[in-house]
C-alpha positions, -999 to 999 in steps of 0.1 A, spaced: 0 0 0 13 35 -13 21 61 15 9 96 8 42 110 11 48 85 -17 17 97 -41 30 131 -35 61 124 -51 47 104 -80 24 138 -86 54 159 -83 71 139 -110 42 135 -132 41 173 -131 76 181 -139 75 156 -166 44 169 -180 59 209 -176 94 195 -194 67 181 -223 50 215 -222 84 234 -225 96 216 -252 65 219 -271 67 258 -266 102 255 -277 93 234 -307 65 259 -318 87 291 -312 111 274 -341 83 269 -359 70 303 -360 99 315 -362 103 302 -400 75 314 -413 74 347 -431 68 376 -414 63 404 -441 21 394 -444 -4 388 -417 -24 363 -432 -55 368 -407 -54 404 -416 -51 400 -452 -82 380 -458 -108 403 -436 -90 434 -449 -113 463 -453 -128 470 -488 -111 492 -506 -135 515 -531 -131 508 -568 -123 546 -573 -96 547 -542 -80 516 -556 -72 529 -591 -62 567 -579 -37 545 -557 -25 523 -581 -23 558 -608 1 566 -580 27 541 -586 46 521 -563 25 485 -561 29 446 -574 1 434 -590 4 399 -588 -15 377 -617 -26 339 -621 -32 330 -657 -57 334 -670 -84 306 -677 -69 273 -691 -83 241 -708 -89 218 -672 -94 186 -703 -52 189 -705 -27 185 -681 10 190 -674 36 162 -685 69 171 -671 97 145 -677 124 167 -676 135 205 -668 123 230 -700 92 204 -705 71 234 -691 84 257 -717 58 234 -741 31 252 -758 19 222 -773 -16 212 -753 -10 177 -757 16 185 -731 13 209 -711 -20 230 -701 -29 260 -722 -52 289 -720 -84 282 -730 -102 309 -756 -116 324 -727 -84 326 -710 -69 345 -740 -96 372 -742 -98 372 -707 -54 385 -708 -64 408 -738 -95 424 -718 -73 429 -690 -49 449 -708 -70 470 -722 -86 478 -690 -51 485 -674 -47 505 -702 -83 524 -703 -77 530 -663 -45 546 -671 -28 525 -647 13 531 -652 31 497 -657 66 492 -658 84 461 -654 61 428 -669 75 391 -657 66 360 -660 69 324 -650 79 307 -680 52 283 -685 38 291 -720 5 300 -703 17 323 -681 39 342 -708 9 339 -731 -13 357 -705 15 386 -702 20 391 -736 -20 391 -746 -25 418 -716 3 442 -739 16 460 -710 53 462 -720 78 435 -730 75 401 -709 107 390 -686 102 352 -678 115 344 -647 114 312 -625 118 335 -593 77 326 -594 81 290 -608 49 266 -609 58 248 -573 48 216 -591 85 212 -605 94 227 -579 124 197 -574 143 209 -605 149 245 -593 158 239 -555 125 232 -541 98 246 -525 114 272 -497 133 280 -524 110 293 -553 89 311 -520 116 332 -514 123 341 -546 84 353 -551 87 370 -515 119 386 -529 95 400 -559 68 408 -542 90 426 -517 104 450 -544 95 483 -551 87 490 -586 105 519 -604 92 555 -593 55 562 -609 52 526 -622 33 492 -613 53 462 -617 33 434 -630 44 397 -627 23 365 -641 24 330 -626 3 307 -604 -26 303 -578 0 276 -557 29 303 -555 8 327 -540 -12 303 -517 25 292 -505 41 330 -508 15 354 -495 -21 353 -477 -44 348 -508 -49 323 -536 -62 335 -563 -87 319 -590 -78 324 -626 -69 357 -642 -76 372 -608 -54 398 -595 -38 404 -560 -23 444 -550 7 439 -528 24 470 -516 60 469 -503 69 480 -475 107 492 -478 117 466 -449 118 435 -468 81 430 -465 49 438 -483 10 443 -474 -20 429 -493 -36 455 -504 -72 444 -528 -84 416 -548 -94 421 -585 -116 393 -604 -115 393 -640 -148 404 -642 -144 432 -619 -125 453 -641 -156 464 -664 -173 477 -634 -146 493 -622 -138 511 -653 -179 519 -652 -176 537 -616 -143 553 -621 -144 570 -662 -169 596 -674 
């Protein structure tokens, strides 16, 4: 039969073992954290406030943002057959997934509405997939600069891996576009579900502001449709 002074020193240990457990937990989940980007909130960024179709594009007439894009709409009866690095270069659709008609009128209404808005656009990049280019060159915004610094994360494995094509797209976003000018940069809705708070459907477009410290700041959402009624609100 146990003696209390014995059960008392059974709970003592018990406890200590179970506040070592809770230290190293702590510990555990401070690394954690502690890897994860800081430059977005990603709570904040998905219940950030509203911003007015008319605000947004006298901001964006300003200068100074990212406007991130996924391609535009693509044929979901294809799919991507990568055997070996440069197979995503492939515009053939019995390889690789291509913009659908839609897709391709969707880029060239896009443009024009960049264009109609009077939005100033600078620099124009790329991932190199052929429907990604193909999206930036239909929008006609300025020559396109493909870049796998926002690779497709699905080959991922021949360009260092994950963490590093996220950086890289962090880097980007991060970077302030030349004085007066929007930079504009193409690519895909699993690079910015890894790289910033949003993913974004087709065509869609995401504002990220930089922040001069290494960071940036969601700043609006913009579905393709959205850009007729915004050029209805905002021109005579």
């Amino acid at each position: 039969m146990h003696s209390p002074a014995n059960s008392c020193d059974q709970g003592y240990i018990a406890i200590q073992a179970l506040s070592r457990y809770a230290i190293k937990a702590a510990i555990i989940l401070l690394a954690v954290l502690a890897l994860l980007p800081v430059s977005v909130d990603r709570v904040a960024a998905q219940t950030a406030p509203t911003i007015s179709d008319e605000a947004l594009v006298q901001t964006l007439r300003a200068g100074g943002f990212n406007i991130y894009f996924r391609h535009a709409a693509t044929d979901w009866s294809q799919s991507d057959d990568v055997g070996k690095a440069g197979d995503w270069l492939s515009c053939d659709s019995s390889r690789m997934r291509q913009l659908s008609a839609e897709g391709r009128q969707t880029s060239i209404n896009i443009g024009e509405s960049i264009r109609a808005l009077g939005l100033p656009v600078g620099e124009v990049m790329a991932s190199p997939y052929c429907r990604t280019v193909e999206t930036a060159e239909l929008m006609q915004l300025g020559a396109v600069e493909a870049t796998t610094d926002v690779m497709n994360l699905r080959v991922a494995s021949y360009l260092g891996g994950r963490a590093e094509i996220i950086a890289s797209a962090q880097m980007r976003l991060s970077t302030k576009p030349a004085t007066g000018t929007n930079t504009v940069i193409v690519a895909h809705g699993n690079v910015a579900q890894a790289a910033t708070p949003v993913y974004p459907g087709e065509g869609e477009a995401v504002i990220f502001q930089p922040d001069g410290e290494g960071g940036f700041h969601y700043i609006a959402r913009i579905a393709p449709d959205d850009w007729s009624r915004i050029i209805a609100r905002v021109l005579p």
